[in-house]
N, C-alpha and C positions, 0 to 999 in steps of 0.2 A: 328487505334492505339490510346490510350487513353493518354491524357495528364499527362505526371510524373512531379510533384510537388518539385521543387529542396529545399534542405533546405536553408533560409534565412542565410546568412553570417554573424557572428558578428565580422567583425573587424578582425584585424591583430592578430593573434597565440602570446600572451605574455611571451610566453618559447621560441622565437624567438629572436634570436641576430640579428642585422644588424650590429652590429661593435664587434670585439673583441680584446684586446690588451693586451699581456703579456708583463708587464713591467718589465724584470729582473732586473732593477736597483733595483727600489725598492719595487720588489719583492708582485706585486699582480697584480690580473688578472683581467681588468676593460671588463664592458661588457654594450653594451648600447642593449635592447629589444624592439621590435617591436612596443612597444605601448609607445615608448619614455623613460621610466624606463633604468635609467643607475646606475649602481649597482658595487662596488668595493670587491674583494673576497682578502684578506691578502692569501700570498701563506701558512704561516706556517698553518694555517685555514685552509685552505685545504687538507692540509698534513694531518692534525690530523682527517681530514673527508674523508678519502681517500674512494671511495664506494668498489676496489678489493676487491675481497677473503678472501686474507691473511692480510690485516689493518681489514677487517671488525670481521674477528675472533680472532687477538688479543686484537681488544677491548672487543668484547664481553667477551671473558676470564679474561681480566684488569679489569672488572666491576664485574665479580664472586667473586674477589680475596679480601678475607678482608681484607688483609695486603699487598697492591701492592707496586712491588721493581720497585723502580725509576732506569732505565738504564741508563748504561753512557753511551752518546753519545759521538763522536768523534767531537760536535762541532755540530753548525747551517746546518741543512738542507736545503739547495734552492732550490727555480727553475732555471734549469739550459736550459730550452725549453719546448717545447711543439707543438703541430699540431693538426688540427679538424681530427674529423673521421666522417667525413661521412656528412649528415647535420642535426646531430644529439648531437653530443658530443664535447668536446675538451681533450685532453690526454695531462699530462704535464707530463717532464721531471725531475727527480732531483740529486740531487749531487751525494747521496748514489747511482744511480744506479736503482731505483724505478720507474718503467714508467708504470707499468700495469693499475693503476686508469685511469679511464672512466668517466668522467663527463660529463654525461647525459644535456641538456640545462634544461630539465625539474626539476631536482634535483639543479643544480643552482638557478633556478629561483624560488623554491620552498627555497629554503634558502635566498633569497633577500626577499621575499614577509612573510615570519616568522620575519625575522628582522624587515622591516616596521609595521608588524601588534602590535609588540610589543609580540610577543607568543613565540620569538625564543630566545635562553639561551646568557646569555650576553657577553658571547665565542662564537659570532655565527660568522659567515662562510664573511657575506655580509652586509655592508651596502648602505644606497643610496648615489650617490654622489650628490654634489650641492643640496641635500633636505634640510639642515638644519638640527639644532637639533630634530623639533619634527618628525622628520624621520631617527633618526639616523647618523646623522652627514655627514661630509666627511670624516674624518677618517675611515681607514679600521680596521677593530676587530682587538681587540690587542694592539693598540696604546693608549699612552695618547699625551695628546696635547701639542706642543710646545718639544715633542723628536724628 
């Protein structure tokens, strides 16, 4: 039988959480990744990138609209929980009643790593924490400092 040639490994899967923490108090979802990258996700930033269905085609439609009507809300959306699925995703919970979004770790991670590189919009999703400024701060998207 002929010798098979395994591929060379590089390193630890960077869409890999080894910690994950929904902080409901206030309200963002910290995540540390396998290659040590700890990254802070604001939950309303999430909300508004929710990947379901039904968030992904009322954006799309909200972005057709030349003249989009601002809805009223009943007030601040939260997270109210959340649980993994699988070892793959984390699903959160929120107030309204909205649980279907699926956060893939891949699409997380692809939003921390936009943020760092500097390519992702400045309503982005993720920043790093304890990187500093030229990585985007500790603050999570959203915030200004000292609120």
């Amino acid at each position: 039988m002929a010798d098979v040639a395994r591929p060379a490994t590089a390193g630890p899967d960077p869409a890999r959480p080894v910690s994950l923490d929904l902080d409901l108090r206030s309200q963002v979802l910290r995540v540390v990744w396998a290659d040590g990258a700890a990254a802070v996700y604001a939950g309303w930033a999430l909300r508004r990138n929710c990947p379901c269905a039904g968030c992904r085609t009322a954006r799309e439609q909200h972005a057709r609209t030349l003249l989009p009507v601002l809805r009223s809300g009943g007030g601040e959306v939260r997270m109210t929980g959340g649980r993994p699925v699988g070892r793959y995703a984390v699903q959160v919970h929120w107030s309204d009643g909205h649980d279907t979004g699926i956060f893939d770790f891949r699409l997380l991670r692809s939003l921390y790593d936009a943020r760092v590189e500097g390519t992702a919009p400045a309503e982005s999703t993720a920043t790093a924490e304890g990187a500093g400024p030229a990585r985007g701060g500790t603050r999570p998207a959203g915030t200004t400092p000292g609120a």
